[in-house]
C-alpha positions in Angstrom: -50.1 -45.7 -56.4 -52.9 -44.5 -54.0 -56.1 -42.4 -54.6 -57.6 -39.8 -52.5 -60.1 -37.5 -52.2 -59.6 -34.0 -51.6 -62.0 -31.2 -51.0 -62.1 -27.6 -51.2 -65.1 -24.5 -51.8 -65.0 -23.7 -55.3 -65.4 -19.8 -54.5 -62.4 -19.7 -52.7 -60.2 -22.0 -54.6 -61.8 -24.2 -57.4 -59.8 -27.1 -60.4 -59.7 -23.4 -62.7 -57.6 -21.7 -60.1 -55.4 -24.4 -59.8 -55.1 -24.8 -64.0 -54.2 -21.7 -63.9 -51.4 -21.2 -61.8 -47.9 -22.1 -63.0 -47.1 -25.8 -63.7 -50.6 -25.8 -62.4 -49.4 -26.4 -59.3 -50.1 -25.1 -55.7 -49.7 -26.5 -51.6 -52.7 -27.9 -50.1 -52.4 -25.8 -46.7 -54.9 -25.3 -43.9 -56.0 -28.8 -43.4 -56.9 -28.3 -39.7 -58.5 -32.2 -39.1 -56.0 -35.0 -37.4 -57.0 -37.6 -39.6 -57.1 -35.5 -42.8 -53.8 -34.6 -41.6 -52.6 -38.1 -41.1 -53.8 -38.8 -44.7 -51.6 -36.5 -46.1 -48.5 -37.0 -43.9 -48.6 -40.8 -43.5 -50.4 -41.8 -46.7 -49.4 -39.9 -49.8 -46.8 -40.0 -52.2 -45.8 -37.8 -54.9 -47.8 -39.2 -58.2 -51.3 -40.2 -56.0 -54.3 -39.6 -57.9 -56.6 -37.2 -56.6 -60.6 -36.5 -57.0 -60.9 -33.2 -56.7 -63.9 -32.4 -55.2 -66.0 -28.9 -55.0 -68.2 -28.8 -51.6 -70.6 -27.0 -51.0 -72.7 -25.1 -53.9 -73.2 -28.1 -56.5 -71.2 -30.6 -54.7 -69.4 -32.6 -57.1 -66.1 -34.1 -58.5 -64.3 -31.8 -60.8 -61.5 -33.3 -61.7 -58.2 -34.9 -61.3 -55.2 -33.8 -60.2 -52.1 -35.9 -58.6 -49.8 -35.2 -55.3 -46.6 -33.3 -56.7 -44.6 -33.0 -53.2 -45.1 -34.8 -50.4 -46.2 -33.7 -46.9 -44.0 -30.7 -45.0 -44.7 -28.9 -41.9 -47.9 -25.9 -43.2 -46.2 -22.7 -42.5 -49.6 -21.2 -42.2 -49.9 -22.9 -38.6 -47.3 -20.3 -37.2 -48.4 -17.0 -38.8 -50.5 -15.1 -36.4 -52.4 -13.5 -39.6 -53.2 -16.2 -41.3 -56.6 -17.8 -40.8 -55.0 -20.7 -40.4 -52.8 -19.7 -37.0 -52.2 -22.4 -34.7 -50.4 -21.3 -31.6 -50.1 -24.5 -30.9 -47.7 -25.9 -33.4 -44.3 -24.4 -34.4 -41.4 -24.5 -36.5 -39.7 -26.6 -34.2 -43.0 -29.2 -33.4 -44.9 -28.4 -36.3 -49.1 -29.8 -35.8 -49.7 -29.6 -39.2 -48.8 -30.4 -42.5 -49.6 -30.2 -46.1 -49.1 -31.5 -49.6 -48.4 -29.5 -52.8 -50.9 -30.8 -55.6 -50.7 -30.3 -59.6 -53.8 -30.2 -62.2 -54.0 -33.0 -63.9 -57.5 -32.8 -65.7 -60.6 -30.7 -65.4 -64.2 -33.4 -66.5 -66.2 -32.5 -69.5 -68.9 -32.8 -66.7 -68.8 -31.8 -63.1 -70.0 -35.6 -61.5 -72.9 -34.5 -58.9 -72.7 -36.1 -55.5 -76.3 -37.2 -55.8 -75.4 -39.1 -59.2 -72.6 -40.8 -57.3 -75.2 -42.4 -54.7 -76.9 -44.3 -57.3 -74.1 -45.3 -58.7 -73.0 -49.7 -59.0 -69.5 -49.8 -57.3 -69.2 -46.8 -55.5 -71.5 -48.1 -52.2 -69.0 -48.5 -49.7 -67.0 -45.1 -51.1 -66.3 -42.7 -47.8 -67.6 -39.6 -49.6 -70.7 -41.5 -49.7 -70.7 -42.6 -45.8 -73.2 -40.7 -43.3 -71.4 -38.3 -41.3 -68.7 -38.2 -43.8 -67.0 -34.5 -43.5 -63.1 -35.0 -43.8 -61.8 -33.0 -46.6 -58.9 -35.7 -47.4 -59.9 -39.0 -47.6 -58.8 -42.5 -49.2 -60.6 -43.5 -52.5 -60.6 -47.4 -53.5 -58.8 -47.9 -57.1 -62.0 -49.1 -58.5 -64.0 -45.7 -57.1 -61.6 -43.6 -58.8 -61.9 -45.6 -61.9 -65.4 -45.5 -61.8 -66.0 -41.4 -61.4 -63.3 -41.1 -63.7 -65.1 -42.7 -66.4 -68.3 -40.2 -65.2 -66.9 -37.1 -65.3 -65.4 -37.9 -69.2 -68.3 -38.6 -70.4 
């Protein structure tokens, strides 16, 4: 089992949209970074662990949820309306790929990303890192342990 990060705006899709969809489940589509991208292609497998993470207003982690399906080509890539078009890639060579991902838990309490920087354990964690701005990213099994057993409190 691996661990990951994954963020997203909370106004446009936040850990209560995704309880609320059926089998509280959903794709992860319109990742539009290589190495995100490679994250989710190379890297995950269904039953991951996954901090999810609300950026910008409050930044903080939210909850949990886990990888469902593993990386296929993102369909959004090829739709010309989509905000996510990229002539480049195509049915045939597809660029880019996403992930479907299932609610798992939503914390009693929202875990701040300033609380995190004070936080024994969690120094070396890439959310953390100046500069960090990928919105997939691995987590160390003792960093997800750790906010975990924040946001439950």
């Amino acid at each position: 089992m691996k661990y990951w990060l994954m963020k997203t705006e909370p106004g446009c899709f936040s850990i209560d949209d995704l309880a609320a969809l059926p089998g509280g489940t959903t794709s992860w589509d319109g990742v539009r970074n290589y190495q995100a991208r490679n994250f989710m292609r190379d890297g995950m497998s269904v039953g991951d662990l996954i901090l999810f993470y609300h950026s910008v207003t409050n930044p903080s982690v939210a909850g949990v949820a886990r990888v469902a399906r593993e990386a296929y080509p993102d369909h959004t890539a090829w739709n010309p309306e989509d905000r996510h078009f990229d002539p480049k890639s195509t049915p045939d060579k597809p660029l880019w790929f996403m992930v479907d991902v299932q609610f798992v838990e939503k914390f009693a309490s929202p875990v701040p990303l300033a609380a995190l920087r004070g936080v024994k354990g969690l120094e070396r964690m890439e959310l953390l890192k100046k500069g960090s701005r990928l919105s997939v990213m691995p987590v160390a099994p003792e960093e997800f342990e750790i906010v975990c057993r924040l946001g439950r409190e």
